[in-house]
ROGU-776919 format. One record per residue: residue number from 1; residue in one letter; x, y, z of N, C-alpha, C in turn. Coordinates in nm, 4 decimals, padded with zeros to 6 digits, always signed. Example, Ala and Ser with C-alpha at 12.3 -4.5 7.8 and 13.67 -1.06 7.14 Angstrom:
{kolke = 1 torvex = A nX = +01.3190 nY = -00.5690 nZ = +00.7800 caX = +01.2300 caY = -00.4500 caZ = +00.7800 cX = +01.3200 cY = -00.3300 cZ = +00.7800}
{kolke = 2 torvex = S nX = +01.2850 nY = -00.2250 nZ = +00.7080 caX = +01.3670 caY = -00.1060 caZ = +00.7140 cX = +01.2900 cY = +00.0030 cZ = +00.7870}
This chain:
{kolke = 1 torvex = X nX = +02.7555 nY = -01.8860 nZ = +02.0860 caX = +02.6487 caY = -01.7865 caZ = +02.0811 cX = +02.5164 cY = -01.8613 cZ = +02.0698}
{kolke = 2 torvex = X nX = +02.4396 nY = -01.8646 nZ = +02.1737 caX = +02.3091 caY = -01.9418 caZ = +02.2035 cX = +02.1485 cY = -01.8598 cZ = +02.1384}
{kolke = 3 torvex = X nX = +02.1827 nY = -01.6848 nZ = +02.1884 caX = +02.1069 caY = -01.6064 caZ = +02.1117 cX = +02.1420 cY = -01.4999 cZ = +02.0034}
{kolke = 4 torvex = X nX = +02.0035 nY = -01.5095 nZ = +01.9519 caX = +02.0200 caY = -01.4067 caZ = +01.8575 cX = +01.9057 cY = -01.3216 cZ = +01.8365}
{kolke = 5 torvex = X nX = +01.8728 nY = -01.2231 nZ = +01.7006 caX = +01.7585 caY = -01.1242 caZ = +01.7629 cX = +01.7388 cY = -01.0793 cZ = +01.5946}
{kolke = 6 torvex = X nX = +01.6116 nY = -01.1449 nZ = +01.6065 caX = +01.5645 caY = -01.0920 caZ = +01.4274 cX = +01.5130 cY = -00.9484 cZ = +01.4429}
{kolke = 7 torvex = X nX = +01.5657 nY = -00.8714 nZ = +01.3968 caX = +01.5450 caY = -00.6912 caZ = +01.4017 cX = +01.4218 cY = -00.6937 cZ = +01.3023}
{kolke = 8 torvex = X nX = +01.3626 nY = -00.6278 nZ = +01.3292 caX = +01.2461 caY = -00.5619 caZ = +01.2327 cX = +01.2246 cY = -00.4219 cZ = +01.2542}
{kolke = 9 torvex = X nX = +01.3007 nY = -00.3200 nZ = +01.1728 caX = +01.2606 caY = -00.1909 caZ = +01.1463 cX = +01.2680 cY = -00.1179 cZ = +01.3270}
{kolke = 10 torvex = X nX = +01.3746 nY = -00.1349 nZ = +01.4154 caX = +01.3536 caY = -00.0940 caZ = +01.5291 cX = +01.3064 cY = -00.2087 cZ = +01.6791}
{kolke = 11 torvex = X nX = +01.2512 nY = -00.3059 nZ = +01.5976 caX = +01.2292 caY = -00.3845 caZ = +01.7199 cX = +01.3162 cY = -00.5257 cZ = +01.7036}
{kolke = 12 torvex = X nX = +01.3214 nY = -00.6111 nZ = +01.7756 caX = +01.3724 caY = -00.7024 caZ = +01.8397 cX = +01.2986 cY = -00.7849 cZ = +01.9027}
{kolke = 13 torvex = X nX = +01.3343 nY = -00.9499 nZ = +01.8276 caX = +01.2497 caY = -01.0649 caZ = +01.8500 cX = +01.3214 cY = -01.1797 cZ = +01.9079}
{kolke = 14 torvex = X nX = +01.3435 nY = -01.2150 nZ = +02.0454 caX = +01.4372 caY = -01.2703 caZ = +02.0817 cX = +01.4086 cY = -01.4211 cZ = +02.0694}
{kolke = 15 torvex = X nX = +01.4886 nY = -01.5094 nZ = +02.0212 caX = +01.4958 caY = -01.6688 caZ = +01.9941 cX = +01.6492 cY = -01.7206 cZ = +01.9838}
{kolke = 16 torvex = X nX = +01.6125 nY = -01.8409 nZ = +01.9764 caX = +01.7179 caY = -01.9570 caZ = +02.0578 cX = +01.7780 cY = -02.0341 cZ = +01.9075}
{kolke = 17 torvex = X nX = +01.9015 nY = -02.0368 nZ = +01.8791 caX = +01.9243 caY = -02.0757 caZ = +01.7816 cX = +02.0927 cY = -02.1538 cZ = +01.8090}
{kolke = 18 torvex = X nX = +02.0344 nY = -02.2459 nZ = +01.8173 caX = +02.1452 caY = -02.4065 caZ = +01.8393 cX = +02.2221 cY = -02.4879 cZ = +01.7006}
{kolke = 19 torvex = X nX = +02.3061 nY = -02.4725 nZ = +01.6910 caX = +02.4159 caY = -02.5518 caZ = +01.6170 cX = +02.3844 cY = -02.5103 cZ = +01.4708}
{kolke = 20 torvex = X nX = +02.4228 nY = -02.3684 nZ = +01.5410 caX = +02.4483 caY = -02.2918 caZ = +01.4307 cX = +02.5450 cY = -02.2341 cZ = +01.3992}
{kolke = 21 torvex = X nX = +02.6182 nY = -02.2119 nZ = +01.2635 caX = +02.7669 caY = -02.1515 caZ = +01.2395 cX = +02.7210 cY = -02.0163 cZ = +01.1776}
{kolke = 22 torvex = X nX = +02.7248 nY = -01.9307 nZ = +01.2428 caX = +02.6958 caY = -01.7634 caZ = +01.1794 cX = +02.8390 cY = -01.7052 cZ = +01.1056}
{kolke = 23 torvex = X nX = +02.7915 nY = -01.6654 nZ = +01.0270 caX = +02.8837 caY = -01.5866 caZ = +00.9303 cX = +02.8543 cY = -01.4626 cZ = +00.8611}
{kolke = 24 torvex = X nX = +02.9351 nY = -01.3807 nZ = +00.8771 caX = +02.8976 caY = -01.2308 caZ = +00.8509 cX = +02.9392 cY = -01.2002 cZ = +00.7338}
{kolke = 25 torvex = X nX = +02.8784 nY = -01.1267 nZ = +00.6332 caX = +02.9231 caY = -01.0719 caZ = +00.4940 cX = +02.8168 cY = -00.9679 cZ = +00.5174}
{kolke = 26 torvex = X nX = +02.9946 nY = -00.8351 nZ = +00.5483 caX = +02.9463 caY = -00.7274 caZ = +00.5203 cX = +02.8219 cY = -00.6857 cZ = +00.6227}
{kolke = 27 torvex = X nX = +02.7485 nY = -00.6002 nZ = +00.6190 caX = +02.6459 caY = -00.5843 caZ = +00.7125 cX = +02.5308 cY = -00.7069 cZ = +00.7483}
{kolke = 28 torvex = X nX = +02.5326 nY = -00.8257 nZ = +00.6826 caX = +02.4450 caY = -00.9205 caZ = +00.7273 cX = +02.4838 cY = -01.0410 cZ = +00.8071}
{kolke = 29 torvex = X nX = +02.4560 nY = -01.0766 nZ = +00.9079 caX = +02.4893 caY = -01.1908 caZ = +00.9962 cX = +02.3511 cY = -01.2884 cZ = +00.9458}
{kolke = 30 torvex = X nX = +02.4357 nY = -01.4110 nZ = +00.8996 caX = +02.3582 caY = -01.5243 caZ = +00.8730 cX = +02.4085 cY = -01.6836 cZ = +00.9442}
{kolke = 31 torvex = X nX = +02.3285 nY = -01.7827 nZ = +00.9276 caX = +02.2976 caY = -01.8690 caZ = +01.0000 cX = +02.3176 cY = -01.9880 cZ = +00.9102}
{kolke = 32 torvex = X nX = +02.4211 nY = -02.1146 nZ = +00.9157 caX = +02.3671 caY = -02.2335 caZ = +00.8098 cX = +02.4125 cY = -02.3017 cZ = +00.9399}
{kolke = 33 torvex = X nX = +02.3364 nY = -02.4294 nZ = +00.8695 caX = +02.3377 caY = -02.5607 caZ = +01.0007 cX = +02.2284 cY = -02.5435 cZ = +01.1385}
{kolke = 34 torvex = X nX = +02.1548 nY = -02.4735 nZ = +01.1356 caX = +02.0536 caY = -02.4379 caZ = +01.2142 cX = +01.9940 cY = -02.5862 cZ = +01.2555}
{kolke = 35 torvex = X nX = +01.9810 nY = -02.6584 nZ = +01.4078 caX = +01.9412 caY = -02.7272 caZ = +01.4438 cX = +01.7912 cY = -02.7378 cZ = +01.4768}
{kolke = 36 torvex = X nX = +01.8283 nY = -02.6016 nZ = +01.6082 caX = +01.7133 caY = -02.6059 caZ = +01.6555 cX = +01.6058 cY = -02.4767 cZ = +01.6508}
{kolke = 37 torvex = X nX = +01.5336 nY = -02.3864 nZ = +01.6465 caX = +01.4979 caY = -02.2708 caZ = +01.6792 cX = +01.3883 cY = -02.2654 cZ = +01.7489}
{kolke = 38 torvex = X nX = +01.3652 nY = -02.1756 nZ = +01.8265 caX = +01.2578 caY = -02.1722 caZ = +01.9484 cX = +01.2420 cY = -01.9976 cZ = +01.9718}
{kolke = 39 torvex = X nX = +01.1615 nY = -01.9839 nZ = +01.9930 caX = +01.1084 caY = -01.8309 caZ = +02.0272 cX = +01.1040 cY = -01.8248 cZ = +02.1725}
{kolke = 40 torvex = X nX = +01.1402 nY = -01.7158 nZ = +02.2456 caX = +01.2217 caY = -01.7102 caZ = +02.3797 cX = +01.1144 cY = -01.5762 cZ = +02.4336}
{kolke = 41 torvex = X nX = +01.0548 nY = -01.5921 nZ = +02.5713 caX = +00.9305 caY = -01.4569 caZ = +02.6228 cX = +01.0539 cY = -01.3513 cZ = +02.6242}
{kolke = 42 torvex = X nX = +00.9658 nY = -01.2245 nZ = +02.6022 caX = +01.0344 caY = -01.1349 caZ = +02.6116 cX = +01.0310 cY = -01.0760 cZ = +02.7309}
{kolke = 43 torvex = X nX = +01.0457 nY = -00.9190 nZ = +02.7519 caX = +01.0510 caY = -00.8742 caZ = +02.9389 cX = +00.8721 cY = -00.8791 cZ = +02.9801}
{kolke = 44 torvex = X nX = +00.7797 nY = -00.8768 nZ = +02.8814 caX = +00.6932 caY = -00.9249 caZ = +02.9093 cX = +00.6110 cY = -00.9997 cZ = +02.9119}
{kolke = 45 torvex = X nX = +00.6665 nY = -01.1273 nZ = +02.9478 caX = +00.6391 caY = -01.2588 caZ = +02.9253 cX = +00.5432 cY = -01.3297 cZ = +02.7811}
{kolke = 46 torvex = X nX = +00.5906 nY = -01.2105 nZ = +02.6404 caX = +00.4960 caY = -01.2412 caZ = +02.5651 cX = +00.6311 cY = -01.3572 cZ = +02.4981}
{kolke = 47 torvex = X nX = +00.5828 nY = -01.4503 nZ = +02.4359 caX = +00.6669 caY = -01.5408 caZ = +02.3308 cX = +00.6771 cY = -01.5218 cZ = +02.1941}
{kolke = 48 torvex = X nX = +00.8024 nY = -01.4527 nZ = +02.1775 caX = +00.8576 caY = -01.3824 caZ = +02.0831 cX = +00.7951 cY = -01.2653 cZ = +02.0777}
{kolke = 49 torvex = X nX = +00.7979 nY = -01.1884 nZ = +02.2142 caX = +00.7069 caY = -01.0248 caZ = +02.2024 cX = +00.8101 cY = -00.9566 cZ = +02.1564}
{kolke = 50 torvex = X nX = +00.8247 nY = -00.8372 nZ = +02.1388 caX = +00.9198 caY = -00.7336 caZ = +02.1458 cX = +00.9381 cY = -00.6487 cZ = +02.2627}
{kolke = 51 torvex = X nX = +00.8400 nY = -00.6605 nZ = +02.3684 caX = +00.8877 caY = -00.6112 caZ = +02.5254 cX = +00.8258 cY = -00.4920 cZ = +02.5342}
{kolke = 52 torvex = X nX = +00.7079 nY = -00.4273 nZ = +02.4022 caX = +00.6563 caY = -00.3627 caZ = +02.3290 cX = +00.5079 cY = -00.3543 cZ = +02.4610}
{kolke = 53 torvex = X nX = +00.4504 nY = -00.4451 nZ = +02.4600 caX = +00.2894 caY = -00.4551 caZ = +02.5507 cX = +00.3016 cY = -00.3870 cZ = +02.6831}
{kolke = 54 torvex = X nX = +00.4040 nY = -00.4643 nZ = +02.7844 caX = +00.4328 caY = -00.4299 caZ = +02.8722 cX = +00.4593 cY = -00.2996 cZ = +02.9495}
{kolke = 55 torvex = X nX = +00.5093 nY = -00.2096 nZ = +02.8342 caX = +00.5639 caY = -00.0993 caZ = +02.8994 cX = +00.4809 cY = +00.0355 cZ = +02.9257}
{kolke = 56 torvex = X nX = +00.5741 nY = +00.0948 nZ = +03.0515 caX = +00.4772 caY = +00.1798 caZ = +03.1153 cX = +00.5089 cY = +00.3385 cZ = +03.0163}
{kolke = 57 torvex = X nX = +00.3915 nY = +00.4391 nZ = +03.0832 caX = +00.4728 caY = +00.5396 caZ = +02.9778 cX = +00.6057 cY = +00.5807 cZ = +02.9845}
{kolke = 58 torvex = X nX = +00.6833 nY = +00.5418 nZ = +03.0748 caX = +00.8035 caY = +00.5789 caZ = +03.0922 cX = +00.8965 cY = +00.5222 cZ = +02.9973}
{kolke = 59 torvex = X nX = +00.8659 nY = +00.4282 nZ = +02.9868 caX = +00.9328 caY = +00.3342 caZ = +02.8158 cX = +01.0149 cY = +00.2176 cZ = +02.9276}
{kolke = 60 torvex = X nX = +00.9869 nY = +00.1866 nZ = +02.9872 caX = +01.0395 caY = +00.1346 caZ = +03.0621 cX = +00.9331 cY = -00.0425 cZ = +03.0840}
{kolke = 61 torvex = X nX = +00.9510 nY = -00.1436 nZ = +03.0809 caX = +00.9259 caY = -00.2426 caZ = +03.0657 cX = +00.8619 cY = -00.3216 cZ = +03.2321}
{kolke = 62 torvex = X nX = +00.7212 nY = -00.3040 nZ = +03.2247 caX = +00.6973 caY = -00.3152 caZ = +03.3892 cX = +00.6739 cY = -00.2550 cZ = +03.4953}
{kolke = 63 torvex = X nX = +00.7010 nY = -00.1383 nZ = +03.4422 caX = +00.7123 caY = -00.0170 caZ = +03.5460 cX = +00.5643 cY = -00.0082 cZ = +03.5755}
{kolke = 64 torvex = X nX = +00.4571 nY = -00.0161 nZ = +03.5162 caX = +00.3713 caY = +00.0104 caZ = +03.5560 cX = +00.3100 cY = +00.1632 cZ = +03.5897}
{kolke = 65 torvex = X nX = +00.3977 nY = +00.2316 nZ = +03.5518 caX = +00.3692 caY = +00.3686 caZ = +03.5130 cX = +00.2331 cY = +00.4221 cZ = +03.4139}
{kolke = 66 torvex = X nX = +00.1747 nY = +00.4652 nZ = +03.4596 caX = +00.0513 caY = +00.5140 caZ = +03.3678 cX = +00.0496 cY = +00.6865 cZ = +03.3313}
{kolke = 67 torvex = X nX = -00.0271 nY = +00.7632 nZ = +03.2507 caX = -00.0017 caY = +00.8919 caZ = +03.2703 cX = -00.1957 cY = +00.9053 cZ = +03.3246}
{kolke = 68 torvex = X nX = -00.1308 nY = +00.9898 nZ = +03.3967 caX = -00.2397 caY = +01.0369 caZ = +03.5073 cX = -00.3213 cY = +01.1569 cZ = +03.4348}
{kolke = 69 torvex = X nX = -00.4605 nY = +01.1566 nZ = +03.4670 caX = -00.5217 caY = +01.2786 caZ = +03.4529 cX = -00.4857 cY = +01.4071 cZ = +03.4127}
{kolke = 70 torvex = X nX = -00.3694 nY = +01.4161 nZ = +03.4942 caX = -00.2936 caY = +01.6218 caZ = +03.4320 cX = -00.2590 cY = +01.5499 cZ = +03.3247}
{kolke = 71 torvex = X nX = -00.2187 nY = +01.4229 nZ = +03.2298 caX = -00.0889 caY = +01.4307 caZ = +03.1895 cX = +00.0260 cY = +01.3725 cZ = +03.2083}
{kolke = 72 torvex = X nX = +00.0918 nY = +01.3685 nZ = +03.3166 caX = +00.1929 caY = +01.3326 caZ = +03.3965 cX = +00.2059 cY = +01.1530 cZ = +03.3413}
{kolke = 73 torvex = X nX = +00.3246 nY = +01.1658 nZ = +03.3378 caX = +00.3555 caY = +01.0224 caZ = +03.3595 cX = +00.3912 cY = +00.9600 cZ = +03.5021}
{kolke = 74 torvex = X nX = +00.3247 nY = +00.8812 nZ = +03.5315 caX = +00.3573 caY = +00.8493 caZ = +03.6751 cX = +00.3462 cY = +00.9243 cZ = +03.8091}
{kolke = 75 torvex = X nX = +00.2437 nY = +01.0341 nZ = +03.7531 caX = +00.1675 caY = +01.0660 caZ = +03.8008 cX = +00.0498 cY = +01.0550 cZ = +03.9301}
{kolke = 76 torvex = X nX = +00.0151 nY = +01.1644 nZ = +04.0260 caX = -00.0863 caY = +01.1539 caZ = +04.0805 cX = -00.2191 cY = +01.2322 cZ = +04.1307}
{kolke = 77 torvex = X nX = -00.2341 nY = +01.2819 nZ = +03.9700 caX = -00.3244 caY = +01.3476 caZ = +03.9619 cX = -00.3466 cY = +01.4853 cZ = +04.0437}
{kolke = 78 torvex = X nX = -00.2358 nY = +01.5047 nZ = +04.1306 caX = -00.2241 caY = +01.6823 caZ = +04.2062 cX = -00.1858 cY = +01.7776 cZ = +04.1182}
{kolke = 79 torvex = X nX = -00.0883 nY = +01.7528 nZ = +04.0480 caX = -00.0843 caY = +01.8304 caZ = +03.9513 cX = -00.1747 cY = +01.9371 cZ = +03.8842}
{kolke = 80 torvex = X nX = -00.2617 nY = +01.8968 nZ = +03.8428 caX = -00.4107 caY = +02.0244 caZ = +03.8166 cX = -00.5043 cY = +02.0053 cZ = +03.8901}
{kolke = 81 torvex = X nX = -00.5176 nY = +01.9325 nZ = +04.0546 caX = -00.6535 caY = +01.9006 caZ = +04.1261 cX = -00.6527 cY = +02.0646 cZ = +04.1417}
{kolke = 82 torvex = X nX = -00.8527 nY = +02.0725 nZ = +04.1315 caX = -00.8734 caY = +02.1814 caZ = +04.1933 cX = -00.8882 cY = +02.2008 cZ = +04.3241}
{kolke = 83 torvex = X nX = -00.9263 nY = +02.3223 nZ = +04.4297 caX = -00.9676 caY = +02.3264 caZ = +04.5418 cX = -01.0355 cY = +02.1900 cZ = +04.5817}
{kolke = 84 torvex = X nX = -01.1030 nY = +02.1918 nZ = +04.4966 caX = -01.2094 caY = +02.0760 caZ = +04.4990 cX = -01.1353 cY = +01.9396 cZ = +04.5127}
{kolke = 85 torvex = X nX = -01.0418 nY = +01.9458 nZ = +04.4956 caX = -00.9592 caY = +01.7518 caZ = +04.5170 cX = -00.9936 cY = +01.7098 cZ = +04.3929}
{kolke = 86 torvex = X nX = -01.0625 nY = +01.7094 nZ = +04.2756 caX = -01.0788 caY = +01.6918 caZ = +04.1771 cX = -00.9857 cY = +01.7718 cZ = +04.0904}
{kolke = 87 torvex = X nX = -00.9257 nY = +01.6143 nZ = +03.9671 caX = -00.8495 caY = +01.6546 caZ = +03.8647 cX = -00.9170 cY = +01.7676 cZ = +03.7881}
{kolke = 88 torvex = X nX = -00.8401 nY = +01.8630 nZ = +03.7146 caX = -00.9210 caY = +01.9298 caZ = +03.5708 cX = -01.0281 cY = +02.0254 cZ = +03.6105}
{kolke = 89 torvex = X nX = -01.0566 nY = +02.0045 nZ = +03.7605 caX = -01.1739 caY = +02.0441 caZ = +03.7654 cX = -01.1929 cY = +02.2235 cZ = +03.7283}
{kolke = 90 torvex = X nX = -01.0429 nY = +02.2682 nZ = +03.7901 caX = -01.0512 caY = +02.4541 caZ = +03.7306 cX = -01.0927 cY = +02.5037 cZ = +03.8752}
{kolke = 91 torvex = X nX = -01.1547 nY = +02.4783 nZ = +03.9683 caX = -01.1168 caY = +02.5112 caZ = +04.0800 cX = -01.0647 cY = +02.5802 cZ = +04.1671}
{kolke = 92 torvex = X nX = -01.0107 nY = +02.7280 nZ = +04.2024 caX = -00.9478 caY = +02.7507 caZ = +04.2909 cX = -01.0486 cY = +02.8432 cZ = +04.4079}
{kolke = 93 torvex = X nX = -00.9332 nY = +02.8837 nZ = +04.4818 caX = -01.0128 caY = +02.9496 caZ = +04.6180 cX = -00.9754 cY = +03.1249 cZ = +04.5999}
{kolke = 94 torvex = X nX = -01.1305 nY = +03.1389 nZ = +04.6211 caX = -01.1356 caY = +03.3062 caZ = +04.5925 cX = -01.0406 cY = +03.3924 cZ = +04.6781}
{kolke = 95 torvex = X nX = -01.0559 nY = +03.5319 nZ = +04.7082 caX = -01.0088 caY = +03.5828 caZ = +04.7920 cX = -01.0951 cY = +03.5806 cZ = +04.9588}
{kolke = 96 torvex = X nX = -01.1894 nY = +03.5168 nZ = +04.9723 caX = -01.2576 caY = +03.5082 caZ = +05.0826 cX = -01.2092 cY = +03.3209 cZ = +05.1024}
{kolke = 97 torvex = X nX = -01.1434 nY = +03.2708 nZ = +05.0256 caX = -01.0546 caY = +03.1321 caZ = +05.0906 cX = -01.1993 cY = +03.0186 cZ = +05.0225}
{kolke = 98 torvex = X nX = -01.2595 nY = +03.1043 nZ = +04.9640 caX = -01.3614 caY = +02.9994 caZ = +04.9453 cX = -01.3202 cY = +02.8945 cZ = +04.7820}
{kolke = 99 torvex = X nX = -01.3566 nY = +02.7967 nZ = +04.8329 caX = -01.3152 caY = +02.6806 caZ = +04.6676 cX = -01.4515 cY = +02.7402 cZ = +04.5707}
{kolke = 100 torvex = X nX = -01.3715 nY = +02.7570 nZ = +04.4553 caX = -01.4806 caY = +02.8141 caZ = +04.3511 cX = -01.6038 cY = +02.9392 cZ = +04.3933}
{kolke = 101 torvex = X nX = -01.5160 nY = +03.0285 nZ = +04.4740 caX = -01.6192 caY = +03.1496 caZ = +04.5281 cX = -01.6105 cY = +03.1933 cZ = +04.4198}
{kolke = 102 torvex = X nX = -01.6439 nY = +03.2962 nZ = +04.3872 caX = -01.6831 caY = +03.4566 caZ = +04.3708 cX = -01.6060 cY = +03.5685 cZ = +04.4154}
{kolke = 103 torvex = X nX = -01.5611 nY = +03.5696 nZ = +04.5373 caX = -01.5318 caY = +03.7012 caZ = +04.6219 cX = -01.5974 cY = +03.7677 cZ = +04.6573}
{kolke = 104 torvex = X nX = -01.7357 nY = +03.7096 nZ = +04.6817 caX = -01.7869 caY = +03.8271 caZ = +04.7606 cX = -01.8596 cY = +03.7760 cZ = +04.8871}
{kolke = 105 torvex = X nX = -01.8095 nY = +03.6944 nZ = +04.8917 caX = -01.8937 caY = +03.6155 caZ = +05.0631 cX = -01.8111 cY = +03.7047 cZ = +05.1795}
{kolke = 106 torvex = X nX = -01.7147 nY = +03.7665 nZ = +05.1556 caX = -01.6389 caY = +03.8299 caZ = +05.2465 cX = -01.5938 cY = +03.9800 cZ = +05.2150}
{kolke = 107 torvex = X nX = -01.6922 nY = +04.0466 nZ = +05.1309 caX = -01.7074 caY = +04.1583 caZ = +05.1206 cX = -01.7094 cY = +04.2383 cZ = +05.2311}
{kolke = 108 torvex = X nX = -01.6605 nY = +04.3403 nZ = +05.2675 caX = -01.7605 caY = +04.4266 caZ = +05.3963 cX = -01.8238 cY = +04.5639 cZ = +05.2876}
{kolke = 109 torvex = X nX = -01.8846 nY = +04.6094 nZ = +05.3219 caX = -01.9560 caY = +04.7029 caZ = +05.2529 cX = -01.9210 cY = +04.8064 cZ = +05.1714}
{kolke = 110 torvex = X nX = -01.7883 nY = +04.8444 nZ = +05.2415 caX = -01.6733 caY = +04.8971 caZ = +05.1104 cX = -01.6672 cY = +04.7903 cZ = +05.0144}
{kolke = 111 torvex = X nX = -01.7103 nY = +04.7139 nZ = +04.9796 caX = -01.6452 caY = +04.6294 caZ = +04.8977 cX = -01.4976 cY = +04.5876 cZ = +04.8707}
{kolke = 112 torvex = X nX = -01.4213 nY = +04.5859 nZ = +04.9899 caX = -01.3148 caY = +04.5099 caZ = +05.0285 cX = -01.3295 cY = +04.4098 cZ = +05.0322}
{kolke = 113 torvex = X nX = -01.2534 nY = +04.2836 nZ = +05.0014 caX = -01.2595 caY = +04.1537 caZ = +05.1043 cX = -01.1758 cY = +04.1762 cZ = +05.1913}
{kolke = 114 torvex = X nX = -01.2355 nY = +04.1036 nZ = +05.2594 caX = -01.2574 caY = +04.0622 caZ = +05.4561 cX = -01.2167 cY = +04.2269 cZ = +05.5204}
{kolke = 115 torvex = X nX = -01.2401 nY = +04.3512 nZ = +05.4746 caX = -01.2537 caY = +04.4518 caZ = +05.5542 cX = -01.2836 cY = +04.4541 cZ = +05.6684}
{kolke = 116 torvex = X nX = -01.4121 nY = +04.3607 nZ = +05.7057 caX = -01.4584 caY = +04.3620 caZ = +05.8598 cX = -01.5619 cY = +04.5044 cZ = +05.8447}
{kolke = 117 torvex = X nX = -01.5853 nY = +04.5749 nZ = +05.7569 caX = -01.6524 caY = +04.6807 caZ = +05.7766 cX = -01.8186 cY = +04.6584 cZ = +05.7363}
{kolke = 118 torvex = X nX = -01.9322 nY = +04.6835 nZ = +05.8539 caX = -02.0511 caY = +04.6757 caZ = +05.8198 cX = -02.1585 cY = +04.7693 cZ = +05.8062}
{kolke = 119 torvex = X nX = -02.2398 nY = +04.7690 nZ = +05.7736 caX = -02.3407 caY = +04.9190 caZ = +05.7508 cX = -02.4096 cY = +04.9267 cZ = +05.9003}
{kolke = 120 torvex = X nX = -02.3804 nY = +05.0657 nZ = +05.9921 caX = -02.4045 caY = +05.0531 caZ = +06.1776 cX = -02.5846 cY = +05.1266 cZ = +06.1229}
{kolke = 121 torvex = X nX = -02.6497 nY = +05.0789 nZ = +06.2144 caX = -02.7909 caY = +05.1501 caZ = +06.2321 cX = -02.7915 cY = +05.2502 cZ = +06.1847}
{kolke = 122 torvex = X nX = -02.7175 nY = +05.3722 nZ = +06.1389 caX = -02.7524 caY = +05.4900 caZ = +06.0682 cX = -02.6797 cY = +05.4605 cZ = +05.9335}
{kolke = 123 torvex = X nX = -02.7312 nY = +05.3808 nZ = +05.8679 caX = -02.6571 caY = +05.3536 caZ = +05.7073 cX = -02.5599 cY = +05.4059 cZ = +05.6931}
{kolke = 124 torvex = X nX = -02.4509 nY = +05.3731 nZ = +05.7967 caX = -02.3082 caY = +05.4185 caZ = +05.7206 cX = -02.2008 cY = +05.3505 cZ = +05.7007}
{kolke = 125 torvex = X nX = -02.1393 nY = +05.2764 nZ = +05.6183 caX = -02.0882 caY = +05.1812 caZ = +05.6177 cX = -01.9453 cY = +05.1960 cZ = +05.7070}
{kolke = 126 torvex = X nX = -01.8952 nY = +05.1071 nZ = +05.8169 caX = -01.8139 caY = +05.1433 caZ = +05.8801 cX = -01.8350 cY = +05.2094 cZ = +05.9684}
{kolke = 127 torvex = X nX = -01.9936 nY = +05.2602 nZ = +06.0460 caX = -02.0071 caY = +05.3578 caZ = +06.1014 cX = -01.9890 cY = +05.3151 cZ = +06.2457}
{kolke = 128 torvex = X nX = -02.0142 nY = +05.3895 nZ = +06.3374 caX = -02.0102 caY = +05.3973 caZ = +06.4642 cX = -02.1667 cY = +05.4073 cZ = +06.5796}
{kolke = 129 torvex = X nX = -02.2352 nY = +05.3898 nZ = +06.4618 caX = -02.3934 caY = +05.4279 caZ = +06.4868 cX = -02.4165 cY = +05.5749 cZ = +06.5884}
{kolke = 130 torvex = X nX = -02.2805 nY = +05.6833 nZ = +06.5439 caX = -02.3128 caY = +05.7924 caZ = +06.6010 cX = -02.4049 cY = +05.8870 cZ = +06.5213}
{kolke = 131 torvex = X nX = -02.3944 nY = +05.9193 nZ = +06.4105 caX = -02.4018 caY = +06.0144 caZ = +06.2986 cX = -02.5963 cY = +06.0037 cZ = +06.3003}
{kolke = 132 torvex = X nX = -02.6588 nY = +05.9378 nZ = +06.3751 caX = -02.7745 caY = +05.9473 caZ = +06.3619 cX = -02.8388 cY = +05.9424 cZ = +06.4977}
{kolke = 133 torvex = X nX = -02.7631 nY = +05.9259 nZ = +06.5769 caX = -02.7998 caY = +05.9298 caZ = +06.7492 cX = -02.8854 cY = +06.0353 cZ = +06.7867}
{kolke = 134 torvex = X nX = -02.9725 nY = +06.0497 nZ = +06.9003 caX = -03.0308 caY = +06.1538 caZ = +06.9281 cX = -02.9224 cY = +06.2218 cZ = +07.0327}
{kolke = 135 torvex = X nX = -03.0050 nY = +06.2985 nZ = +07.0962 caX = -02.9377 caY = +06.3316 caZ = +07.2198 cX = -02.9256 cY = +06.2458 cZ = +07.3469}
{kolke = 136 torvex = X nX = -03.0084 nY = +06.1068 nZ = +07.3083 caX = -03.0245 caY = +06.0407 caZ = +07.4368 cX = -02.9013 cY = +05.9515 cZ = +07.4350}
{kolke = 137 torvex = X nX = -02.8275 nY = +05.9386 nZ = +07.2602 caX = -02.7730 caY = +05.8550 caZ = +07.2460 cX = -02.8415 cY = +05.7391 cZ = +07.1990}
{kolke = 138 torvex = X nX = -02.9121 nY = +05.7110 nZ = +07.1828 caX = -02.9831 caY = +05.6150 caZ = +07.0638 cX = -02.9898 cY = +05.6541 cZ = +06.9093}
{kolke = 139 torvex = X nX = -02.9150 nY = +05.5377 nZ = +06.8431 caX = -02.9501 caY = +05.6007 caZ = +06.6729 cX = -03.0822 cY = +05.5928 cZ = +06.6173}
{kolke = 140 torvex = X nX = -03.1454 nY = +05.6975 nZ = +06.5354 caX = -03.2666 caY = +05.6997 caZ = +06.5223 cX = -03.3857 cY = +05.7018 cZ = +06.5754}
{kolke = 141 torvex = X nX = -03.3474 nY = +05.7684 nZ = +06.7413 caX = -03.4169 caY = +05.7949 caZ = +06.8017 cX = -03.5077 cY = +05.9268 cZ = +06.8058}
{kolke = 142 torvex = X nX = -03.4859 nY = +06.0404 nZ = +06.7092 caX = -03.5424 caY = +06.1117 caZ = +06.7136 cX = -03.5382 cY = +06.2534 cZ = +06.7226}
């Protein structure tokens, strides 16, 4: 047995321990005749790390995982982008399709969106511009 691993409260310190006779009593593993000892990098090349620095949020050693803007671990920030392509931003698209409208760019005069309905030359919304025509057929002619 070449390694061994001094525990501290959850973590683990990996080193090199040569011409050594280990002997166990009971829950403790101990060491006499110890030659040599040396502290050994851990998964992230720290010497005698606990593998602790390295890791991404995933708990994972290297991964390189970060948590993104929403939150997310490993993440890419779509998660809450608004209309806008921006994280967080709160963002969405009205009922006229617009990013961060209102709803009313596409009102028609009923106050529908996108009705298509407009107020015709004799103020009527939706009209036909008959209801004010003369006899010549012109509205508001007279």
């Amino acid at each position: 047995l070449n390694e061994a691993f001094a525990a501290e409260e959850g973590t683990a310190v990996p080193f090199e321990v040569r011409g050594c006779a280990f002997e166990l009593a009971g829950d403790t593993l101990s060491c006499s005749n110890a030659v040599t000892v040396r502290k050994l990098p851990d998964a992230c090349g720290v010497c005698g790390g606990t593998g602790e620095s390295c890791k991404g949020c995933d708990g994972v050693a290297n991964s390189g995982k970060v948590v993104d803007a929403c939150g997310v671990c490993g993440g890419d920030n779509s998660s809450c982008r608004g209309c806008d392509g921006s994280p967080n931003s709160g963002l969405e698209f009205d009922v006229c399709r617009v990013c961060g409208g209102d709803g009313t760019s596409c009102l028609g005069c009923d106050n529908v969106p996108n009705s298509g309905k407009t107020v015709d030359a004799c103020g009527v919304c939706g009209g036909t511009n008959t209801s004010c025509a003369g006899c010549d057929g012109v509205p508001n002619s007279g």
